[in-house]
KOLTORTOR-624003 format. One record per residue: residue number from 1; x negated, y negated, z negated of N, C-alpha, C in turn; residue in three letters. Coordinates in steps of 0.1 Angstrom, whole numbers, plus 5000, padded with zeros to 4 digits. Atoms other than C-alpha are relative to their C-alpha. Example, Ala and Ser with C-alpha at 12.3 -4.5 7.8 and 13.67 -1.06 7.14 Angstrom:
residues 2
+------+------+------+------+------+------+------+------+------+------+------+
| resi |  n.x |  n.y |  n.z | ca.x | ca.y | ca.z |  c.x |  c.y |  c.z | resn |
+------+------+------+------+------+------+------+------+------+------+------+
|    1 | 4991 | 5012 | 5000 | 4877 | 5045 | 4922 | 4991 | 4988 | 5000 |  ala |
|    2 | 5009 | 5011 | 5000 | 4863 | 5011 | 4929 | 5008 | 4989 | 4992 |  ser |
+------+------+------+------+------+------+------+------+------+------+------+
//
This chain:
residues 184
+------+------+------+------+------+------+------+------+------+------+------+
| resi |  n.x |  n.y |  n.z | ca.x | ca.y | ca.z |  c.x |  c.y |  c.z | resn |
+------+------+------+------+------+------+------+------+------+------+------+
|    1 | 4989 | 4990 | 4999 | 3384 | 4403 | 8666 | 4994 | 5012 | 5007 |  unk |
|    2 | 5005 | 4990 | 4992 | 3359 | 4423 | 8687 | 5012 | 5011 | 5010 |  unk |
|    3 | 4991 | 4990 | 4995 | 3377 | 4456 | 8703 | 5015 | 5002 | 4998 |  unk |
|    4 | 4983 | 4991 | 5009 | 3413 | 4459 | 8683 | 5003 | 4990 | 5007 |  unk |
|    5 | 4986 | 5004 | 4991 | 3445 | 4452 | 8700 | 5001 | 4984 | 4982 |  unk |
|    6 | 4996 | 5013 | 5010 | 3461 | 4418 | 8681 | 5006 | 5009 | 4985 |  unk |
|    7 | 4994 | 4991 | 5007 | 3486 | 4447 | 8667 | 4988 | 5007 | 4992 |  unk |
|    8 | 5007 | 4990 | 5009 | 3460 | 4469 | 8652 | 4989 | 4990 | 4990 |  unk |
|    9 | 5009 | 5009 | 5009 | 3438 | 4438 | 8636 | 5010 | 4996 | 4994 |  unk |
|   10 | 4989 | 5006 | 5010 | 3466 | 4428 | 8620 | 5006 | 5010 | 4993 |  unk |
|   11 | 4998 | 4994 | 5002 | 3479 | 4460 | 8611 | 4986 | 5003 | 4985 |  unk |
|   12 | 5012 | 4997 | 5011 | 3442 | 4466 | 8588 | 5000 | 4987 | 4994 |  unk |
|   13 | 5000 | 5012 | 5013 | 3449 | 4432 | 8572 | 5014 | 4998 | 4992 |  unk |
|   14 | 4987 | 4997 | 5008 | 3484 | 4445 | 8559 | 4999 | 5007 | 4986 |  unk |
|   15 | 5002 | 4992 | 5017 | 3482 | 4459 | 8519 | 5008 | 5006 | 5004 |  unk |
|   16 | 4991 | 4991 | 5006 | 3501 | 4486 | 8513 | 5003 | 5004 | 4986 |  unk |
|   17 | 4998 | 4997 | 5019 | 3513 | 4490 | 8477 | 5008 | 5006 | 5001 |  unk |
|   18 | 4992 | 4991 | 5003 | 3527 | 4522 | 8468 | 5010 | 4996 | 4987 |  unk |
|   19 | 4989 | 5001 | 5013 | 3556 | 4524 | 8443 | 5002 | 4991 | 4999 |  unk |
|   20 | 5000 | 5011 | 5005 | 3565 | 4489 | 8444 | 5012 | 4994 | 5010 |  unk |
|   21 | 4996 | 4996 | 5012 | 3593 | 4482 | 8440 | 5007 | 5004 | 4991 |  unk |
|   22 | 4995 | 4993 | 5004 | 3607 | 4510 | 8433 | 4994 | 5011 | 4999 |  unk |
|   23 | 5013 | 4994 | 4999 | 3586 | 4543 | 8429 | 5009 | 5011 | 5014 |  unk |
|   24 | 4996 | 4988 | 4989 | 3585 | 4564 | 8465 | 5001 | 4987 | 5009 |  unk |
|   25 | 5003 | 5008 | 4989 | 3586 | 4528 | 8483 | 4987 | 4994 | 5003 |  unk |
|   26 | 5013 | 5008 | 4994 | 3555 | 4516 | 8503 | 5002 | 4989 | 5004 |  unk |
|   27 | 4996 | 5014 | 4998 | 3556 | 4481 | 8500 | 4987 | 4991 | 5008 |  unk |
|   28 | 5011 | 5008 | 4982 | 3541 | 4462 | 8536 | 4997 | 4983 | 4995 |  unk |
|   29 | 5002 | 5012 | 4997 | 3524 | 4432 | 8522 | 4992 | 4993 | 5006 |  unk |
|   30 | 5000 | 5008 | 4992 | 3522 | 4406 | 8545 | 4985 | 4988 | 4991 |  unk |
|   31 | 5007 | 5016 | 5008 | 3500 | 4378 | 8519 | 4981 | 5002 | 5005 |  unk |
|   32 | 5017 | 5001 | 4997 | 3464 | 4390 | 8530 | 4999 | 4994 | 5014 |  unk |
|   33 | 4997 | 5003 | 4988 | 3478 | 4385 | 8566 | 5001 | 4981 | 4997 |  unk |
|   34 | 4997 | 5017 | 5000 | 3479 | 4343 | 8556 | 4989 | 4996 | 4990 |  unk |
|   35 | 5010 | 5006 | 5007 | 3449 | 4342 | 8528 | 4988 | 4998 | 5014 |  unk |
|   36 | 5011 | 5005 | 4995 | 3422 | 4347 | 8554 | 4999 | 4995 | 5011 |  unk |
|   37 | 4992 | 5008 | 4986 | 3423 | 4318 | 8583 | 4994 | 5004 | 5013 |  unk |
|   38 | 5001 | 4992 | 4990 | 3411 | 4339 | 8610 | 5011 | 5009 | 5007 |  unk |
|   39 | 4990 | 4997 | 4996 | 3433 | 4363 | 8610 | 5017 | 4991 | 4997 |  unk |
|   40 | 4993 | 5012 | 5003 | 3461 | 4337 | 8598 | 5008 | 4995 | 5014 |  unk |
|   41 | 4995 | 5005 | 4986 | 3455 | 4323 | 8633 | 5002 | 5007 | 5012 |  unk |
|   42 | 4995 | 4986 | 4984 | 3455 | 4353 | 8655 | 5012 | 5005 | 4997 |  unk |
|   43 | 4983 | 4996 | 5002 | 3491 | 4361 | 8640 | 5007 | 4988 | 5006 |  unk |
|   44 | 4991 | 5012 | 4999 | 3504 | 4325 | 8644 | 5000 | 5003 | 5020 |  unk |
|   45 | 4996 | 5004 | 4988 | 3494 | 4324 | 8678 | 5004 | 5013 | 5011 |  unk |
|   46 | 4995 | 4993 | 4990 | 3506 | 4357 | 8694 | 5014 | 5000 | 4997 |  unk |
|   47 | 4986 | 5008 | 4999 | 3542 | 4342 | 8687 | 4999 | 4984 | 5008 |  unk |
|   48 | 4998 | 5012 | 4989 | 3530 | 4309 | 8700 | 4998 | 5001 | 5011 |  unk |
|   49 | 5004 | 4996 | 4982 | 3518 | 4323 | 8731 | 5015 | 5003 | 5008 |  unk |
|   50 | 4985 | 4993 | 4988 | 3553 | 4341 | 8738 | 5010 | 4991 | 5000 |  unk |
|   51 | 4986 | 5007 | 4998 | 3573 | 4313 | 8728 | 4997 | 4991 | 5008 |  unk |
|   52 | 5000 | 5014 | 4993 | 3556 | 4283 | 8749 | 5004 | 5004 | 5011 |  unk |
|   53 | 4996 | 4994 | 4989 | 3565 | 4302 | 8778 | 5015 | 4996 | 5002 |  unk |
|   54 | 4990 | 5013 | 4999 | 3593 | 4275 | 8794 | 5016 | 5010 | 4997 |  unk |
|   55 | 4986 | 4997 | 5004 | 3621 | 4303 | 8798 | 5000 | 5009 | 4982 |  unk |
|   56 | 4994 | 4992 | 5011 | 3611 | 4318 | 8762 | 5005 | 4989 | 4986 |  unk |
|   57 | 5002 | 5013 | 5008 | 3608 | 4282 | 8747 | 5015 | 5000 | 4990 |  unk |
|   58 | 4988 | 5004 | 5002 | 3632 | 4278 | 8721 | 5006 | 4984 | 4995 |  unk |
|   59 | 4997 | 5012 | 4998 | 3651 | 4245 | 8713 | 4996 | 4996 | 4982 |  unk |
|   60 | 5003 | 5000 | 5013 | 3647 | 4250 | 8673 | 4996 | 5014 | 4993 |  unk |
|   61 | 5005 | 4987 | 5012 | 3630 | 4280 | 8648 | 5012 | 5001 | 4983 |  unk |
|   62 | 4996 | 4999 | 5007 | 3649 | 4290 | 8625 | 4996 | 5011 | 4983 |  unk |
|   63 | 5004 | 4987 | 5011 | 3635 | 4311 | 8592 | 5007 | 5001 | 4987 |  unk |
|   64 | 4989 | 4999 | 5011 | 3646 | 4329 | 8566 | 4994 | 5002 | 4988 |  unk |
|   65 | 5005 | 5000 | 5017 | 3640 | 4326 | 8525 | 4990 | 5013 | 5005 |  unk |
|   66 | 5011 | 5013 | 5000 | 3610 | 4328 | 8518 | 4991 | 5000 | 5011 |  unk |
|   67 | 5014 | 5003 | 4989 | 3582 | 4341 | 8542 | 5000 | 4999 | 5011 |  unk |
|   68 | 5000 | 5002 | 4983 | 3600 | 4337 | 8572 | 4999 | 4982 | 5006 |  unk |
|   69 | 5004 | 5015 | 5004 | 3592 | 4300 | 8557 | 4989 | 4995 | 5006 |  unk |
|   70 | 5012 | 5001 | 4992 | 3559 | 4302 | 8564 | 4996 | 5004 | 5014 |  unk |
|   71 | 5002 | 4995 | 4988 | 3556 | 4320 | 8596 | 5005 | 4987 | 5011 |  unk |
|   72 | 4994 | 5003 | 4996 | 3586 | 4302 | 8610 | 4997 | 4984 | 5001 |  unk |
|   73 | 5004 | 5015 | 5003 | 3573 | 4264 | 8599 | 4987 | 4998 | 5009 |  unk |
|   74 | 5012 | 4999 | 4993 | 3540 | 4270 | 8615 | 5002 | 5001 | 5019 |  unk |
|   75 | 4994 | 4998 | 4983 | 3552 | 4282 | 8647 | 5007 | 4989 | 5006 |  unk |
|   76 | 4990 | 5012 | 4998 | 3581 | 4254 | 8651 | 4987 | 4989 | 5003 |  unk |
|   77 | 5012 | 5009 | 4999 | 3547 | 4230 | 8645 | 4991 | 5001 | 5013 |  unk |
|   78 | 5008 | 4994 | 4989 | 3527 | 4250 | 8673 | 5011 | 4991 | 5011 |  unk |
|   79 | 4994 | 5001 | 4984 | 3555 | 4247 | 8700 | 5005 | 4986 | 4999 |  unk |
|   80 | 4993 | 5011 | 4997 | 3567 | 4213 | 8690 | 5014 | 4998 | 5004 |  unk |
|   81 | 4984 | 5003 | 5006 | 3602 | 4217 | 8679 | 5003 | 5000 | 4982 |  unk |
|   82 | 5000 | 4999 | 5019 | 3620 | 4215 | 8645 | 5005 | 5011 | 4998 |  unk |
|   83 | 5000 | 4989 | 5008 | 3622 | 4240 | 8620 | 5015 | 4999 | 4986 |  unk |
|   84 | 4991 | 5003 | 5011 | 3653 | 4245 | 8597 | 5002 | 5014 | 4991 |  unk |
|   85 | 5000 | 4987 | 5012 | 3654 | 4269 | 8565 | 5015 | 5007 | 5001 |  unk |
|   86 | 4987 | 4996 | 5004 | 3681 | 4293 | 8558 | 4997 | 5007 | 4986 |  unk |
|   87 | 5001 | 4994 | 5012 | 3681 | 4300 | 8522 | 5013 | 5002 | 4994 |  unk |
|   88 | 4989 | 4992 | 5008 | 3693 | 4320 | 8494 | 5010 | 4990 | 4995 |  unk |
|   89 | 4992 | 5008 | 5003 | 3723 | 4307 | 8482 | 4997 | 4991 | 4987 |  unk |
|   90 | 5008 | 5005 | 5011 | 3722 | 4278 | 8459 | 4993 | 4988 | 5000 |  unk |
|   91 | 5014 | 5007 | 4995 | 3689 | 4257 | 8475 | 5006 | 4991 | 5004 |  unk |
|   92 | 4996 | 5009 | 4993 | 3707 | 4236 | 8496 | 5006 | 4989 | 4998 |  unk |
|   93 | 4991 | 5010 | 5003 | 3717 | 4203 | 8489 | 5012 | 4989 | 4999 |  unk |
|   94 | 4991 | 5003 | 4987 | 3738 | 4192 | 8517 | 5013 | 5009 | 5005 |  unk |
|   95 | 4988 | 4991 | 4994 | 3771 | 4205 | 8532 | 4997 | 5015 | 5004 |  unk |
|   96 | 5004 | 4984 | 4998 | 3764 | 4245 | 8538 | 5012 | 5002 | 5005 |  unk |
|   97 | 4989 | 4985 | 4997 | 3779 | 4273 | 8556 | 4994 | 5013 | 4996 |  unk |
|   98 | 5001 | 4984 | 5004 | 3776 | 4306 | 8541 | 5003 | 5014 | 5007 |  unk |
|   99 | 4999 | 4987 | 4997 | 3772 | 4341 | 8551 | 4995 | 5014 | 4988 |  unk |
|  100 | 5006 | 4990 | 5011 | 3773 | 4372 | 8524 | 4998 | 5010 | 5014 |  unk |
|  101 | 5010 | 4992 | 4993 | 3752 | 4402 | 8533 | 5002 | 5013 | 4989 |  unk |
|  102 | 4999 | 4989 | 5008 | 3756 | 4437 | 8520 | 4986 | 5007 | 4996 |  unk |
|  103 | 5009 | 4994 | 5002 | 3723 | 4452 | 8502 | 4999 | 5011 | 4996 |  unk |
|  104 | 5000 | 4985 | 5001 | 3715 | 4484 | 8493 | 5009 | 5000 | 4986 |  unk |
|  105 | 4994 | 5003 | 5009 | 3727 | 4475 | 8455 | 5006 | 4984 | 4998 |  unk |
|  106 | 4993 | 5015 | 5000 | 3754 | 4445 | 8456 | 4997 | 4992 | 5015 |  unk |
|  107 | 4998 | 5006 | 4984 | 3754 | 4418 | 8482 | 4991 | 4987 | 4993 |  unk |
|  108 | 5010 | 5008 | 4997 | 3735 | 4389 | 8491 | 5006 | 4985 | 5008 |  unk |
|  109 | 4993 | 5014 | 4991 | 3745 | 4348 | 8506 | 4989 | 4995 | 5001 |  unk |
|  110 | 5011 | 5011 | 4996 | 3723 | 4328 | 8524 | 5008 | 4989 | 5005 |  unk |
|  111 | 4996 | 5013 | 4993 | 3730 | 4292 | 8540 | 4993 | 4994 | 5006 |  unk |
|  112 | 5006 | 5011 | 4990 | 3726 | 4265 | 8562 | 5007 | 4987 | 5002 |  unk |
|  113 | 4995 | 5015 | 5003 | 3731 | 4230 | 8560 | 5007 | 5000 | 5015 |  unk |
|  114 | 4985 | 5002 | 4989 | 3758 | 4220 | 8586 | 4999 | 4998 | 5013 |  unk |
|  115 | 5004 | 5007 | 4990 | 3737 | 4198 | 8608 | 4988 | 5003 | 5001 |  unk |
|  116 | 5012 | 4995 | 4999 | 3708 | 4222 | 8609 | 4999 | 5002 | 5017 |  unk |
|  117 | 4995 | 4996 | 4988 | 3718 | 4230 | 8644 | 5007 | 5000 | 5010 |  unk |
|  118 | 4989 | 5003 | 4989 | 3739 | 4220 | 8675 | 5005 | 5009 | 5006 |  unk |
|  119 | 4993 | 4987 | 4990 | 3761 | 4239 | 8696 | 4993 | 4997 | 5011 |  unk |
|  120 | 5009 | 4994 | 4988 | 3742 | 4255 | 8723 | 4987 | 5000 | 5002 |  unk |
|  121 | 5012 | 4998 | 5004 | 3708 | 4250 | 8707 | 5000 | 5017 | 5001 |  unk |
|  122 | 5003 | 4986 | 4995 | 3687 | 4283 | 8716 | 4991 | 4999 | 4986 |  unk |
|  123 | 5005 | 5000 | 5009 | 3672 | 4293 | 8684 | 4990 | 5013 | 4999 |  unk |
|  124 | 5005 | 4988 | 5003 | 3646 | 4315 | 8677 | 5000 | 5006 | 4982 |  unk |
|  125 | 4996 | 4995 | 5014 | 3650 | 4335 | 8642 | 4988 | 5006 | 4994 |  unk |
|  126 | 5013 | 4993 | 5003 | 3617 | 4340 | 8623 | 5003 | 5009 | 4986 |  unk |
|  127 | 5004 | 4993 | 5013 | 3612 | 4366 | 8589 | 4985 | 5003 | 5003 |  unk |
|  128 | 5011 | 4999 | 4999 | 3583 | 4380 | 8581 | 5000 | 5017 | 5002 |  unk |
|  129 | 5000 | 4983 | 4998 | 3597 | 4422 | 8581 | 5013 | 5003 | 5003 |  unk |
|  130 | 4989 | 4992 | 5000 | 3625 | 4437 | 8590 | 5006 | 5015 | 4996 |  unk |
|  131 | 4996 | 4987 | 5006 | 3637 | 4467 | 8570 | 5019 | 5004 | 5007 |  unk |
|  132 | 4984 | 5000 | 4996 | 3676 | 4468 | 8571 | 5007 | 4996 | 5011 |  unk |
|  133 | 4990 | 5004 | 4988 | 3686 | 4442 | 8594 | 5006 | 4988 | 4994 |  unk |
|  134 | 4992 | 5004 | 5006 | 3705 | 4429 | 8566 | 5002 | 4983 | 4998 |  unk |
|  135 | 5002 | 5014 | 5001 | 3694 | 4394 | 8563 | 4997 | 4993 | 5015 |  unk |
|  136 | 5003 | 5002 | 4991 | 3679 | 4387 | 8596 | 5018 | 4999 | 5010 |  unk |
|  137 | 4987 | 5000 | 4998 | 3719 | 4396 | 8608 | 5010 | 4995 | 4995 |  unk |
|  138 | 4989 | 5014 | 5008 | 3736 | 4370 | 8581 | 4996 | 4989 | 5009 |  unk |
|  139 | 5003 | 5012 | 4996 | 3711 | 4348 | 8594 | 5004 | 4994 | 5018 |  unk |
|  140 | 4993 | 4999 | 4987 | 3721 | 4352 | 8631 | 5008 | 4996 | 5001 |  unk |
|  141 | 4984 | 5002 | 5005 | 3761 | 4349 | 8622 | 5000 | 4988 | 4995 |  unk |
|  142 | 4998 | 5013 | 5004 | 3751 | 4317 | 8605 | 5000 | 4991 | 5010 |  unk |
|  143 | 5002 | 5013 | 4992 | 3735 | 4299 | 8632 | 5011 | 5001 | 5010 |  unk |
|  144 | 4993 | 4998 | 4991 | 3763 | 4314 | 8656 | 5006 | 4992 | 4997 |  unk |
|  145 | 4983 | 5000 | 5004 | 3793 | 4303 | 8635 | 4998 | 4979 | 4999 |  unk |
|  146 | 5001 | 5017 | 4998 | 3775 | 4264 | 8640 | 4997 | 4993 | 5015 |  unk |
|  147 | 4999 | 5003 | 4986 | 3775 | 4275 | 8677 | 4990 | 5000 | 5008 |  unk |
|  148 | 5022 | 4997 | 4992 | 3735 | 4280 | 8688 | 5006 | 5016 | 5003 |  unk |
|  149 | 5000 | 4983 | 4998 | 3726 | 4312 | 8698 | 4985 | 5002 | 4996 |  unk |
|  150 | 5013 | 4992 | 5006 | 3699 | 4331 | 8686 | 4993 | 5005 | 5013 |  unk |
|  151 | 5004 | 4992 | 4988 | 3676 | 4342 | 8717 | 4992 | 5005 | 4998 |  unk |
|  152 | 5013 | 4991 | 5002 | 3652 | 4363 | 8697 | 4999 | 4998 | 4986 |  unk |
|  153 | 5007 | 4999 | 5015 | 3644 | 4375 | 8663 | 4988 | 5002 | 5000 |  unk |
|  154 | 5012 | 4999 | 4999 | 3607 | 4375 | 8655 | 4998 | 5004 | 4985 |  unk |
|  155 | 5010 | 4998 | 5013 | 3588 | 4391 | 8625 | 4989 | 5011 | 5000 |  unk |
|  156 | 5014 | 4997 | 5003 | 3554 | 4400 | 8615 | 5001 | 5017 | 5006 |  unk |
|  157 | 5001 | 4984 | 5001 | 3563 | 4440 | 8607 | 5019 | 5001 | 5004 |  unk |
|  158 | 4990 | 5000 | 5000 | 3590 | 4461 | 8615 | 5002 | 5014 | 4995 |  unk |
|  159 | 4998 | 4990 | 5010 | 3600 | 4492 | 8593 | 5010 | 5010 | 5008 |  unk |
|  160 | 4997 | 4993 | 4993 | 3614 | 4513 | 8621 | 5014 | 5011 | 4995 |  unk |
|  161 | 4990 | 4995 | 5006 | 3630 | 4538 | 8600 | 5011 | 5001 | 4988 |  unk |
|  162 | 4984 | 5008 | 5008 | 3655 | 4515 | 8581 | 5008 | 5000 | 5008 |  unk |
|  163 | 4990 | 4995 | 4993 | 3671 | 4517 | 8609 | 5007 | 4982 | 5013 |  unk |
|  164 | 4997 | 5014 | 4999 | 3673 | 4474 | 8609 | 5000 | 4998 | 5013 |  unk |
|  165 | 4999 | 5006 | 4987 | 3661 | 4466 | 8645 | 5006 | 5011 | 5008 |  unk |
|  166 | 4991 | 4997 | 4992 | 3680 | 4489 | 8659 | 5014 | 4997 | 4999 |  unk |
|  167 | 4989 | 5007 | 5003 | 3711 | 4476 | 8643 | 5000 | 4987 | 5005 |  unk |
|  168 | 5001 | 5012 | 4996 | 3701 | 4444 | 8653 | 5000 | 4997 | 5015 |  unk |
|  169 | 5001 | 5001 | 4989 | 3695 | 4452 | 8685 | 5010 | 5003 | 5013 |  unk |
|  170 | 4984 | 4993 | 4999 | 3727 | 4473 | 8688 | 5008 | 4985 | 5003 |  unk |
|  171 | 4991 | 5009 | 5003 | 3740 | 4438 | 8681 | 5000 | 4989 | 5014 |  unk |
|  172 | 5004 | 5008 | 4986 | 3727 | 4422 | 8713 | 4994 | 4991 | 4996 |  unk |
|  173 | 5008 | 5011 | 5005 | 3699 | 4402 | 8694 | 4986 | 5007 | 5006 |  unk |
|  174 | 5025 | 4997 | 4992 | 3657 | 4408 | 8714 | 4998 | 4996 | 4988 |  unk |
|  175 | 5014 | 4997 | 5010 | 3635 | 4417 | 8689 | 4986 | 4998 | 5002 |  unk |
|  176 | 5013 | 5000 | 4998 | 3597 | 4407 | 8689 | 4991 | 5005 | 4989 |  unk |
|  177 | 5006 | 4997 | 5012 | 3577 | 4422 | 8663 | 4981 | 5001 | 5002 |  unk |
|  178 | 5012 | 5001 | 4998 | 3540 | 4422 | 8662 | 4991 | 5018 | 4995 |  unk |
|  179 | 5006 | 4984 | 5004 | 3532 | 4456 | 8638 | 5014 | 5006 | 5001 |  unk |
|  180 | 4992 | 4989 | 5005 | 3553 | 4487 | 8633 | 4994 | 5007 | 4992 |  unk |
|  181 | 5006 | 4989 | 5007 | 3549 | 4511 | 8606 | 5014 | 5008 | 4996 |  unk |
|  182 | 4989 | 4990 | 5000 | 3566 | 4544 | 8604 | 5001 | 5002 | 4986 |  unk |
|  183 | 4997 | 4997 | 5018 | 3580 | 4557 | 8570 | 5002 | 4989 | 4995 |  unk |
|  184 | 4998 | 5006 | 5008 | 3591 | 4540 | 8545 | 4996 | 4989 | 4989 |  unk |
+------+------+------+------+------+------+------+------+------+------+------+
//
C-alpha cells in the first residue's frame, strides 16, 4: 500500500464508467475493488477495525441486495456475528416484512424475513454506495419496524451530491463511508 491513505488506495481501484447507465452518469464501480485480494483486504478490514471496537461492536450486519451482500457477509464473518440479507422483493422464502422505497422513476420493495432480527439487536447496515439514501433508508425502517436499531450505516463510496447521506443522516442514522466522490 506504500504511502496512500486506505481512502485514496481504494479510491484508484474504483472504475469509473462514464454514460452508464444513463448518458451524463458516472458510474462508481466498485468490482475491481473485490477482484484483486489485496486490495479486497485492505477494504474489508478498515470496517473491521471500526467495528471490533466493543462500544462500535454490532450485535448483527445487516446488507442490502446485492453488493451490500458481499461486503456485509464478509465483515459479519470478520467480527463474528450473523449476517442477514435484505432483498428485493420476491427472494425471500419465509414470513417477510416489507418496505416500498420511492426511486427516481417508480418505486422500489425490499424485505426481511421476520426472525432476521430481535428487538433491541444493534445492527449495523452495510451497501456498497450510497447515492439517494433511498434504499439504505427502507432498509433501516425495516429492521426498526422488527424493533433493532440500526447504529450505523456503512458503505464503500458515498456520492455526496445526491444528497443521500445527508438525508440519512438528517434522519439520525451515523454514516461510515470509506471513499467520497464529488459529482455525479
Amino acid at each position: 500500500m506504500h504511502h496512500l491513505s486506505v481512502n485514496d488506495y481504494l479510491r484508484q481501484n474504483i472504475r469509473t464508467v462514464p454514460d452508464w447507465p444513463a448518458p451524463g452518469v458516472q458510474f462508481r464501480d466498485i468490482t475491481p475493488l473485490l477482484q484483486n485480494p489485496q486490495v479486497f483486504r485492505v477494504m474489508i478490514d478498515a470496517f473491521v477495525h471500526r467495528y471490533m471496537a466493543p462500544e462500535r461492536r454490532p450485535d448483527v450486519v445487516a446488507g442490502l441486495d446485492a453488493r451490500g451482500f458481499i461486503i456485509g457477509a464478509v465483515v459479519a464473518y470478520e467480527l463474528g456475528v450473523g449476517f442477514v440479507p435484505i432483498r428485493k422483493k420476491g427472494k425471500l422464502p419465509f414470513t417477510t416484512v416489507e418496505e416500498t422505497y420511492e426511486l427516481e422513476y417508480g418505486s422500489a420493495t425490499v424485505e426481511l424475513h421476520a426472525d432476521a432480527v430481535r428487538a433491541g439487536d444493534r445492527v449495523l447496515l452495510v451497501d456498497d454506495l450510497i447515492a439517494t439514501g433511498g434504499t439504505m433508508m427502507a432498509g433501516k425502517r425495516l429492521l426498526e419496524k422488527l424493533g433493532a436499531s440500526v447504529m450505523e450505516g456503512a458503505a464503500i463510496v458515498d456520492l455526496p451530491e445526491l444528497g443521500g447521506s445527508e438525508r440519512l443522516r438528517a434522519s439520525g442514522l451515523p454514516l461510515h463511508t470509506l471513499v467520497d466522490f464529488a459529482g455525479h
